[in-house]
ZALUM-24874 format. One line per field, with one value per residue (C-alpha): residue in three letters; x, y, z. Coordinates in nm, 4 decimals. Layout:
<palos>
rest = [Ala	...]
xx = [X	...]
yy = [Y	...]
zz = [Z	...]
</palos>
This chain:
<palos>
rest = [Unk	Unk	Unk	Unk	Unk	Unk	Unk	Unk	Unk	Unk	Unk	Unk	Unk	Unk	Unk	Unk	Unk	Unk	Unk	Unk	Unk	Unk	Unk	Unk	Unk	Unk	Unk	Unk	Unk	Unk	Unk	Unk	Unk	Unk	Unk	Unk	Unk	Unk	Unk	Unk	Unk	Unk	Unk	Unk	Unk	Unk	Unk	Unk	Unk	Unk	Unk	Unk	Unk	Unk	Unk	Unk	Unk	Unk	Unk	Unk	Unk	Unk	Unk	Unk	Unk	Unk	Unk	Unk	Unk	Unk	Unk	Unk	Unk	Unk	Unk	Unk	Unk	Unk	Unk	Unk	Unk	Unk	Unk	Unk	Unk	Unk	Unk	Unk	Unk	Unk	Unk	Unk	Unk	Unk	Unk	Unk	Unk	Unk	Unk	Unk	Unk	Unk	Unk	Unk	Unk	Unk	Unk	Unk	Unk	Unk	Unk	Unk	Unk	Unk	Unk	Unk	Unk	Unk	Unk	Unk	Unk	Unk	Unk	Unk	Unk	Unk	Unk	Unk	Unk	Unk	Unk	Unk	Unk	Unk	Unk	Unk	Unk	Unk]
xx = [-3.4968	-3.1772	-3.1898	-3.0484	-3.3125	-3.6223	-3.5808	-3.4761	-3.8077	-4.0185	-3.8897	-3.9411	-4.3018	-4.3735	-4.2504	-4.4447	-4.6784	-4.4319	-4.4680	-4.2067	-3.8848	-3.6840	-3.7274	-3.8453	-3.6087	-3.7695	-3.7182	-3.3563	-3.2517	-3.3818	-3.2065	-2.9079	-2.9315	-2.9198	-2.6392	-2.4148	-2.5252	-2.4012	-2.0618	-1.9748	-2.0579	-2.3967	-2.5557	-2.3305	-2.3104	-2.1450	-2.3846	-2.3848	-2.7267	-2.9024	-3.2267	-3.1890	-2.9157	-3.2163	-3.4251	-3.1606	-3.2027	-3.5622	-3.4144	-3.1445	-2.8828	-2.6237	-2.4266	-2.0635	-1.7947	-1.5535	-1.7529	-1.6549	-2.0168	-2.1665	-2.4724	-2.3854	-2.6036	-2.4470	-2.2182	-1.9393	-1.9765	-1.9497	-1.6278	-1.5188	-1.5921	-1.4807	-1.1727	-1.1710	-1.1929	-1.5476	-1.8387	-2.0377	-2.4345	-2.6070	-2.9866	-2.9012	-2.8250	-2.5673	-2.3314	-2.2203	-1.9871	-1.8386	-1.7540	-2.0912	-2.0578	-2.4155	-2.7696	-3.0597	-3.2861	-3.7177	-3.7587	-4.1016	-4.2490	-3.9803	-3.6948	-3.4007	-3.0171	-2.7603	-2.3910	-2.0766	-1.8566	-1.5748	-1.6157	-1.7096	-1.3729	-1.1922	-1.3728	-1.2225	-1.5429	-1.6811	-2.0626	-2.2815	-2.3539	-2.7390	-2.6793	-2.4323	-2.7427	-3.0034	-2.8613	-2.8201	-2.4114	-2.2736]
yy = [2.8943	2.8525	2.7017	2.3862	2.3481	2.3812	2.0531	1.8805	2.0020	1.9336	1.5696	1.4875	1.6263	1.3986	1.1115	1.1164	0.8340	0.6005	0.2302	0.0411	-0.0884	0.0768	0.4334	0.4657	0.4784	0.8395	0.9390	0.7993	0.9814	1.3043	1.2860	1.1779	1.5116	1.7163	1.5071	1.5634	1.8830	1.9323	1.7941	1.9787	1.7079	1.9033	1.6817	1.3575	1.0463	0.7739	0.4257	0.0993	0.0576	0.0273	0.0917	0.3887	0.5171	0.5439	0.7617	1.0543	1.2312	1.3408	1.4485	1.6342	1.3893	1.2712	0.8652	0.9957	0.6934	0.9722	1.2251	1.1495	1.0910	0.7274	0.4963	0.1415	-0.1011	-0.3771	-0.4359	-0.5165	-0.1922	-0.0084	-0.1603	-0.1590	0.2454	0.3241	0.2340	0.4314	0.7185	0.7982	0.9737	0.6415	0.6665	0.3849	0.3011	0.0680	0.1672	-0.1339	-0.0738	0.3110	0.0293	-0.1456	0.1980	0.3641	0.7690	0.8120	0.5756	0.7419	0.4965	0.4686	0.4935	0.5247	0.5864	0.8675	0.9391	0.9359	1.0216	0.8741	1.0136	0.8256	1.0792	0.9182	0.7894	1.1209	1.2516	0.9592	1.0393	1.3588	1.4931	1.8120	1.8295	2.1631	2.2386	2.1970	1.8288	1.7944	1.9633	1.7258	1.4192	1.1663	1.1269	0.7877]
zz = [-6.7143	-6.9363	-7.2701	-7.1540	-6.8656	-7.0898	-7.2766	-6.9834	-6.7588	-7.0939	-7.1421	-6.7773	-6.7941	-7.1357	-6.9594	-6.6503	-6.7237	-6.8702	-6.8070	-6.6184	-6.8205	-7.0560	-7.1982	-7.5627	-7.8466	-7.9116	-7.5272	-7.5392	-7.8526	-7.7044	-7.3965	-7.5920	-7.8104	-7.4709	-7.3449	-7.6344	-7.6686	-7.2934	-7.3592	-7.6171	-7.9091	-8.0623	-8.3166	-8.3011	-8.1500	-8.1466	-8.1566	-8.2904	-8.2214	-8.5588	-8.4600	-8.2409	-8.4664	-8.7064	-8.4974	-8.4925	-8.8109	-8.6757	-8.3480	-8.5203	-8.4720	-8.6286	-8.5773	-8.5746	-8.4758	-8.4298	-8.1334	-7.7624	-7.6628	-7.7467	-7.7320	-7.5662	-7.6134	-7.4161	-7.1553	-7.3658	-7.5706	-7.2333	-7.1557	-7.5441	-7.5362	-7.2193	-7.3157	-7.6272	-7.3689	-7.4966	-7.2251	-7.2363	-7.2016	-7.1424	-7.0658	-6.7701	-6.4596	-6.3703	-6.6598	-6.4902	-6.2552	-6.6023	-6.7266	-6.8025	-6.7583	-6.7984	-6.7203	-6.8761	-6.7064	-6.6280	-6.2509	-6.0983	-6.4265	-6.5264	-6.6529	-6.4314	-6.5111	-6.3393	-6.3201	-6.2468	-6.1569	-6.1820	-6.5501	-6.6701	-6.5364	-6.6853	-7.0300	-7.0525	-7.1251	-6.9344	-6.8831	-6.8174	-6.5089	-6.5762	-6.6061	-6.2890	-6.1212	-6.2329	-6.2589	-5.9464	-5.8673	-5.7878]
</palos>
């Protein structure tokens, strides 16, 4: 199992029993560490979310305006970063068609990640192949 693969399989067996609705800020910060850490943007982040922006530093993250991976937090900041040319990650699964790259979503009680293939090419930003392999393409 490649270094990439082992957080992803251990995230997806911690999150097994997860209620319905959103993913925790912890879970979301995680996935967002592998993410950027995919796309070549270890340790930063773009986000305007305050309160998730605060759970980084524990996950080894850091809130940089500056990377080409971000947070949105609302439909708005999809658009808003999207156009900035930023690989946009998102924890709803209807904002990938106003620009999203990336849904980290709860589905069935685990954690799901949706691609837009199309905004990740239009971002510019190339992802490993680990997360092209586990991620559901749209």
């Amino acid at each position: 199992m490649s270094e990439l693969h082992r957080p992803i399989g251990v995230l997806f067996l911690f999150c097994a029993t997860l209620p319905a609705g959103d993913l925790p800020a912890e879970i979301q910060v995680k996935f967002l560490k592998i993410l950027a850490s995919s796309a070549n943007s270890p340790g930063k982040v773009a986000c305007r979310d305050a309160a998730l922006a605060a759970k980084f530093p524990e996950a080894g993250l850091a809130e940089d305006p500056s990377s080409r991976v971000a947070w949105a937090g609302s439909e708005a900041e999809v658009k808003s970063l999207k156009m900035a040319g930023k690989l946009v990650i998102c924890g709803r699964l209807e904002w990938l068609q106003t620009g999203g790259s990336i849904a980290v979503v709860e589905e069935a009680g685990k954690p799901q990640i949706y691609l837009h293939m199309g905004n990740i090419a239009a971002s510019g930003v190339t992802l490993s192949d680990a997360v092209l392999k586990i991620g559901k393409k749209l």
